[in-house]
Structures are given as structure tokens and as C-alpha cells.
N, C-alpha and C positions, 0 to 999 in steps of 0.2 A: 392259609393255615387250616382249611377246612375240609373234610371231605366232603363238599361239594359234589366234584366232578363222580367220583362214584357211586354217591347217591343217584344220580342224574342217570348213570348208566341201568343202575340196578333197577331205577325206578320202573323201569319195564317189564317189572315182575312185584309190584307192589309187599304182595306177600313177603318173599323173600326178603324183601328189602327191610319191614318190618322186622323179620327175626335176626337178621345181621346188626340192623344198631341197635336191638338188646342187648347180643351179646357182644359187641364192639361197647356199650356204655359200660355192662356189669364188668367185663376184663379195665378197661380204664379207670371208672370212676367208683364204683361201687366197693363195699368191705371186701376184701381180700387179704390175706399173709402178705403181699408185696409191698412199701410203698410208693404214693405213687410216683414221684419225681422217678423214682426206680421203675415201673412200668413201662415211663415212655420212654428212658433213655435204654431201653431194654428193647423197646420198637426199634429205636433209632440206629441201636447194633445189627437188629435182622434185616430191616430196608437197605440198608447199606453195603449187605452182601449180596444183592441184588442189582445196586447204582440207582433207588428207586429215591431219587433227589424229593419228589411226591410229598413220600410219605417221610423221608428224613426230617424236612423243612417244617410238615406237622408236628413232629412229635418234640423237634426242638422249640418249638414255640409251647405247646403244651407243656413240655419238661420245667419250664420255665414259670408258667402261669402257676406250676404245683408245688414253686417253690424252690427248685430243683439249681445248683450251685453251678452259674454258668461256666469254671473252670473246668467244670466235666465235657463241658463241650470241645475243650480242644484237642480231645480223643483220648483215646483207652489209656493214654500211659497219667491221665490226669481224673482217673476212675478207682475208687477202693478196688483192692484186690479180690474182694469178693466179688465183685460185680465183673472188673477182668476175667476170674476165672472161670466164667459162664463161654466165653469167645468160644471155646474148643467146642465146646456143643453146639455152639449156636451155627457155626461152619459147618460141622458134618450133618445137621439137622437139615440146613439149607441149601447141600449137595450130594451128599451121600448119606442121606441116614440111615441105610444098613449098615454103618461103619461103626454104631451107637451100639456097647455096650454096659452092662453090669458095672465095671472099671470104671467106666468115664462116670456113670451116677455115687459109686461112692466115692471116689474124688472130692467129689462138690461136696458129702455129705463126709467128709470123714471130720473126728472132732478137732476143729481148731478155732484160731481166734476170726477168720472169714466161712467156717461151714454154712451150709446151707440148713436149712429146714429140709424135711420131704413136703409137707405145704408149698413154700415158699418155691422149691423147684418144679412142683407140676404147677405151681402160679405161672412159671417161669417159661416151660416148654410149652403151656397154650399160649401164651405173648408169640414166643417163636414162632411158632407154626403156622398163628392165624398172622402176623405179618409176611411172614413169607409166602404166602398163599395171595395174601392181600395184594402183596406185589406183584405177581402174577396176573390179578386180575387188573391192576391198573396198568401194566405195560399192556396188556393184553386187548382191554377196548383202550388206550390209548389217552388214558388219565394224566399221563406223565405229562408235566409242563415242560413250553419250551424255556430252558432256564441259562439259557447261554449258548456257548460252542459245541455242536450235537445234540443239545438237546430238539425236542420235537415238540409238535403241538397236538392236539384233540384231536383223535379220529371220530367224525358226527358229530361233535360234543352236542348237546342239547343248551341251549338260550335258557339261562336261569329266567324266572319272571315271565318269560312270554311261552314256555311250554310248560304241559302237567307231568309230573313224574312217570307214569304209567302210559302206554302207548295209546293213541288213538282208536284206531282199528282194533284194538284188540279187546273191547267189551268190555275193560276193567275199570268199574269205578272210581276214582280219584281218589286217594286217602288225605282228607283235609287236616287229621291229626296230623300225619306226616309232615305236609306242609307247613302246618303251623310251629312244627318244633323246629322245624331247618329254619324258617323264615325267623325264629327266636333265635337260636344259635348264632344267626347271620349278625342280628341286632347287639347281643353282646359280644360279638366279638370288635365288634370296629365302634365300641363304645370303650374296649379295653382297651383298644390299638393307640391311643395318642400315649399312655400313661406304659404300654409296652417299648413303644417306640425311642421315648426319652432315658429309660432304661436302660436300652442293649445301646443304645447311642452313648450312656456315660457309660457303660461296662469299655466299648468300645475305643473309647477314649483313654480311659485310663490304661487299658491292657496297650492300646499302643503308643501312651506314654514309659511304659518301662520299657516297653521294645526296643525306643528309641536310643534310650538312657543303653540296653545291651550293646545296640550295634554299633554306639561311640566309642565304647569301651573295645570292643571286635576291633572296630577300625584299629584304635590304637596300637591292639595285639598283633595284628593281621595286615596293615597297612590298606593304603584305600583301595578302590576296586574290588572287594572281594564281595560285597553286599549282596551281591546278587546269589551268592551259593550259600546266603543265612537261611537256615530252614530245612533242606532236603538233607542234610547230614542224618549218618542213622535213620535213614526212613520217617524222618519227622516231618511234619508241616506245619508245627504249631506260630515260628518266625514267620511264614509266611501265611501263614492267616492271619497275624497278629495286623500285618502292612500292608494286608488287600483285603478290602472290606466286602469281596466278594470271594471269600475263599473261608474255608473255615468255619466258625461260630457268627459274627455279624448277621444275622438275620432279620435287615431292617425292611419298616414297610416303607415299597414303591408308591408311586405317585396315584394311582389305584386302589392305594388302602391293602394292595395283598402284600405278604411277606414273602420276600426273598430271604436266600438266605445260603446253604452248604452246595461249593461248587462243586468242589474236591471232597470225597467220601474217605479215601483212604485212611484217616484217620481213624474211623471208627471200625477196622476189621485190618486184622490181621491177615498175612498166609493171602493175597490178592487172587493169585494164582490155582488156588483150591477151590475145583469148578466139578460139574455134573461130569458124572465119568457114565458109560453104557453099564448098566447092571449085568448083562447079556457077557461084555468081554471082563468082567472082574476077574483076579487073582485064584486059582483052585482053593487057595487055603484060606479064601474071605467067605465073609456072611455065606451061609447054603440061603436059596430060597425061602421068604416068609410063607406063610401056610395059614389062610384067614383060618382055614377048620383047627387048628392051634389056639390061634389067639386072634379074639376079631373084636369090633368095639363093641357091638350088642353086648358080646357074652362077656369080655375080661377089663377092658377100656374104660367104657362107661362107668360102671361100676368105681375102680380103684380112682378115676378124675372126681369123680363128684365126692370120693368119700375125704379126698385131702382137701377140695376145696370147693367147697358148699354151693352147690345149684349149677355151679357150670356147666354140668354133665346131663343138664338135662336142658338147656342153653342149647350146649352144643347138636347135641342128640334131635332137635326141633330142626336145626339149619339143614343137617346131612336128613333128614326126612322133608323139609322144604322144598330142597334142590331135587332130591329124587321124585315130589309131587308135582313139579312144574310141568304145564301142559307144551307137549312137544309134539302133539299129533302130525301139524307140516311138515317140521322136518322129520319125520317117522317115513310120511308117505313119499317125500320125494326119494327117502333112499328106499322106500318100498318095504318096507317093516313096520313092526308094530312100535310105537312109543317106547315100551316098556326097555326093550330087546335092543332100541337104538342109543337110548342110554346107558344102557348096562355095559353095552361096547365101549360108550366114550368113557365110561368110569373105571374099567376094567383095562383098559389100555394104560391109563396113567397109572392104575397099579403096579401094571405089569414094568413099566419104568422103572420102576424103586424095586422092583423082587417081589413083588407081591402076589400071590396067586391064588386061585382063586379053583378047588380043587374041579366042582360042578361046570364047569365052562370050556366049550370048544373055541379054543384061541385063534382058529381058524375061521369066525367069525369076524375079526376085527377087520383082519382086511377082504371080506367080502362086503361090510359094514361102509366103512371108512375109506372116501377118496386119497390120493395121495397127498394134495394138497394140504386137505384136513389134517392127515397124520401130521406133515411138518409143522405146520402150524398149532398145534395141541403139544407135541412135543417141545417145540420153542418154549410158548410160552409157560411152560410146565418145568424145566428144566434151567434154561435161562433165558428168562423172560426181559432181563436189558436189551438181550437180540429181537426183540420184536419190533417189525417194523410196518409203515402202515400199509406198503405195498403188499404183504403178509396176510393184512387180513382186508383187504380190499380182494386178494385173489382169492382166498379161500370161499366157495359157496356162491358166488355172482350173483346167484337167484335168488339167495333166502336174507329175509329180513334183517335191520340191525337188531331187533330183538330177537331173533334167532340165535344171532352169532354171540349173543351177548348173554345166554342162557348156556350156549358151550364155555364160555370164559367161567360161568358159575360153577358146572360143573369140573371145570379144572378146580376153580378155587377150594372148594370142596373136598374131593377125591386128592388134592397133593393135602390137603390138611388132614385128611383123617390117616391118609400113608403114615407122616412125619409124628403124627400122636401113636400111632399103633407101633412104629418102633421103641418110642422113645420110652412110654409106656410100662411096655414090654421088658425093656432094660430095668426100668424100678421094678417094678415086679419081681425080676429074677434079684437084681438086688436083696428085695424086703425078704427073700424066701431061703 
């Protein structure tokens, strides 16, 4: 129930890794307009449109720690309606977000008895984004646990305990705070785990004490044999969460002390089928092309985030100058360019994914830039990153390091996050105007 493993990953860029659990704590834990049982099951809806089992099984354990009404867990139709009607943003955010208009933001904001705040929704759209982004980065180095049928294991992972966060070879100091706060986090958490444990085991129980109590009653109705079709009617899976304690809400801990928990995601995301489409073949009479010299985060972004919700914007604004200071000299030289120029291609490519452009730039750098491999592999996991697999990034780059490869997963995580803010953004703004 920990991020762990992507600390682990990041840890090969110490830095970075510092400015990401600032602002992964201040969006969780810290004052904000949301709260928080709402935070995490507000994660729980973005991971989900992704299949990042990961991050879902975190933020339902977290949801929970915050207080958070385990009934929500057996998906969106057992969620206040204010909180449902986030779904439509949270889909097109997480695969089209040039499809994000003006319209969809006063939706949310118009007056009723579930409106939104404007606070409370750019609270709302940085959760999005930096989970969906998040997710990309854990399919991408290979975060995702193996948690059943399909699932995968660690690509490299790193041996908690017997390695330092930060690479060997790479001259960077150890950050012993760092250490010290993971190795704290580690400690309360599996000092919470027996008192969690007993918990979702009586939730569990009771929830399928009535179940039992329905499908007698079914039977009666229905006669015998039918039990097996209780659940998937109407696209629900709540009956059959209820009766497999691996499906659904049950998120108990293994014999390991870690938490298992959601097999089956469908619950928390509507519209399954609503996926990354090429910005390139879109519809004539959809989104024209974004225009950073328009609206870019320096200039219009930053600004309107930080001023609805206090310091994030300059949280944020530290990370995307982070990932942009990260030292990249090897991989510069092997593709024979300066650092600067070979990042600018990988960032400018995933723009260019979403409609984004970028007016000062010869686009016919990217693919002098960028092997074929790379491209597919940047675009998977940027797009949809449940396809990523580890033969994927075993081939990509043969020769460059796993902190290499693991500095491109940043820059994706990055460059799709600040895409998804700059629409969405964008849309309040023409709103507010």
C-alpha cells in the first residue's frame, strides 16, 4: 500500500525524487479545498482508467485510513453524485484531453445541490493529472505488481534495504532524510496493518452476510442455478465483489504484511472503451491545434493554479524545472546532440501527442532525434500505458543505463502532466472569462 517501488525507481535521480513526494504529500495530506477521503478515491477513479491495479490498491487503503466510507468502494454507482460527476472529465483528461471544454467546467460548477467550487475543481484536475501521469510512470519502469492473472512483476526493481536510492556510479550522495522518512512510513504502516486488517475483514464479512441473505432470496425468485449470472447484470460487479474476496473492495493483507486488494477496476470508471485516439486523425470540426505561444504554464497556468489553490503552483512549477535540470549528458552524446536539444525532442513529442505545439520548433527534429523503438515506447507508455510491457523497455536503448531509461519515464511523467493541466486549465479560464 506504499509507494515504495517508485520511490525506488526515482531514487536515481535523488533530486527529483525529493520534489515529487513534496508535492505528492502537499496534494494528499496537506490543507487543501478537497477532502481527503475525497482525494484518494479521486486517485482511485484516475488509476483505474489506466488498469494501474498499483496505484488503485494504494489509494484504497489510504481512502480508508482518512476515514473514507468503505461503501464507496464498490464503485461509482455507491459515490455522491458530486463526486460521479467528475467521471466525464476524468476520461477525457486521461485520453483526449483536447476534448475539454468551457461546457464540461461549468457543468461541474453550475449552481446546485452537488456544484463544485472553482477551488475545489482545480484541487480536483491536479489529483487527475498527476495520477495519470503517475500511472504512466509506474507501468513504464514497471511498478505494477504481479497481482493475479496478467498481471506482471518489477522490471529491475531495486532490493528495498540492501540498495541506496540513488545510483551507484552516478556520484550522487545518498539522501539519508529520504531514507529516513520512507524507512518511517514503512514503520507505520505495518504498525497500522493488524488494526486495518480486522477492519476490512469485519466490513467484509458483513457485506457478505447480506449478500448471502440477497442471493437466497434470487434463488427463490429465480430458482437454483442462476448464481452464477448475480453481479454482471447492468454492468455491475458489486455481487460479485461481495463473494470474491479478490475482486472488488477486500483489500486484505497477505502473508507478507502487503495489501492486496482490486482485481477487477471496472467498477470505478465508466465508458471502458474510451481510449487514446491519434490527435493527428481527429474529426475537422474537433479541437484546432493547442498553441503554447497562446496559453503556456509559465505565462497563464501557473498563475490561475496557484491562485485557486495555494502553493501548488509553485510545487508544481519546481517538478517540471526538476525533470528539465536532470543531467542527461550520455544519453545526449550517444544520440550525438547536446542534452539540452535531446530533451526538448522527448518533451516536445509527447506534446505533440495531445495537439500541443510548440510554434519555435523544427518537428523534423524528433525523428532525427529519436530511434524507432524509443518513439513506440514513449508513445505507449504516454498514451496507454497498461500496454506496456517489459520486453518494451528491455528493447528500447540496449546500451543506456536503467537510470537512463528511467529519466525518459520522468520526462513522460512530466510533459503528459503539464499537456493535461494546460488543457484543462485553459477550459477554466475561458470559463472564468
Amino acid at each position: 500500500g506504499r509507494l515504495e517501488a517508485v520511490t525506488q525507481q526515482m531514487g536515481y535521480h535523488p533530486q527529483y525524487l525529493d520534489s515529487f513526494l513534496k508535492t505528492q504529500h502537499y496534494l494528499m495530506h496537506m490543507d487543501g479545498p478537497l477532502p481527503f477521503d475525497c482525494r484518494h478515491y479521486i486517485a482511485i477513479m484516475a488509476a483505474a482508467r489506466h488498469q494501474c491495479r498499483y496505484l488503485v490498491n494504494l489509494h484504497m487503503l489510504q481512502f480508508l485510513r482518512a476515514g473514507g466510507d468503505p461503501q464507496w468502494l464498490r464503485g461509482l454507482d455507491f459515490i455522491p453524485p458530486k463526486l460521479r460527476n467528475l467521471n466525464e472529465i476524468n476520461k477525457i483528461l486521461a485520453h483526449r484531453p483536447w476534448l475539454i471544454t468551457k461546457e464540461h467546467i461549468e457543468k461541474l460548477l453550475k449552481i446546485s445541490e452537488w456544484s463544485w467550487s472553482l477551488a475545489e475543481l482545480v484541487h480536483a484536475v491536479v489529483l487527475l493529472a498527476h495520477c495519470h501521469a503517475l500511472a504512466s510512470f509506474v507501468f513504464g519502469c514497471g511498478c505494477e505488481q504481479d497481482e493475479g492473472p496478467g498481471g506482471r512483476g518489477s522490471l529491475k526493481s531495486l532490493s528495498p534495504g540492501n540498495q541506496c536510492f540513488c545510483e551507484a556510479t552516478a556520484g550522487n550522495g545518498c539522501s539519508q532524510e529520504l531514507l529516513r522518512i520512507n524507512r518511517k512510513r514503512s514503520l507505520d504502516s505495518c504498525m497500522e496493518l493488524d488494526s486495518l486488517r480486522e477492519r476490512m475483514q469485519r466490513i467484509h464479512m458483513e457485506t457478505e452476510g447480506r449478500e448471502d441473505a440477497r442471493l437466497l432470496q434470487q434463488d427463490r425468485e429465480e430458482g437454483e442455478g442462476q448464481e452464477a449470472e448475480v453481479g454482471v447484470q447492468d454492468g455491475s460487479l458489486a455481487a460479485e465483489y461481495c463473494s470474491d474476496p479478490s475482486v472488488g473492495l477486500s483489500p486484505l493483507a497477505d502473508t507478507d504484511g502487503e495489501i492486496t486488494g482490486a482485481t477487477n477496476l471496472a467498477c470505478y470508471m465508466q465508458d471502458p472503451d474510451f481510449g487514446y485516439q491519434d490527435f493527428a486523425r481527429r474529426d475537422e470540426d474537433q479541437t484546432q491545434v493547442f498553441r503554447v505561444q497562446d496559453y503556456s504554464w509559465e505565462d497563464h497556468g501557473f498563475s490561475l493554479v496557484n491562485r485557486l489553490y495555494s502553493d501548488i503552483g509553485h510545487l508544481l512549477d519546481e517538478k517540471f524545472r526538476m525533470v528539465d535540470g536532470l543531467q542527461s549528458s550520455a544519453m545526449a552524446k550517444r544520440q550525438g546532440c547536446e542534452p539540452s536539444v535531446f530533451k526538448r525532442g522527448i518533451w516536445n513529442y509527447i506534446h505533440c501527442m495531445f495537439g500541443i505545439r510548440y510554434d519555435d520548433y523544427d518537428y523534423a527534429e524528433v525523428n532525427q532525434l529519436l530511434e524507432r523503438m524509443l518513439k513506440v515506447y514513449i508513445k505507449t507508455v504516454t498514451c496507454y500505458p497498461e500496454k506496456t510491457n517489459s520486453e518494451m523497455f528491455d528493447r528500447f536503448w540496449k546500451q543506456f543505463k536503467h537510470s537512463e531509461k528511467v529519466h525518459v519515464n520522468l520526462l513522460i511523467l512530466e510533459a503528459r502532466m503539464q499537456a493535461e493541466l494546460l488543457y484543462a486549465l485553459q477550459a477554466i479560464t475561458q470559463y472564468m472569462i
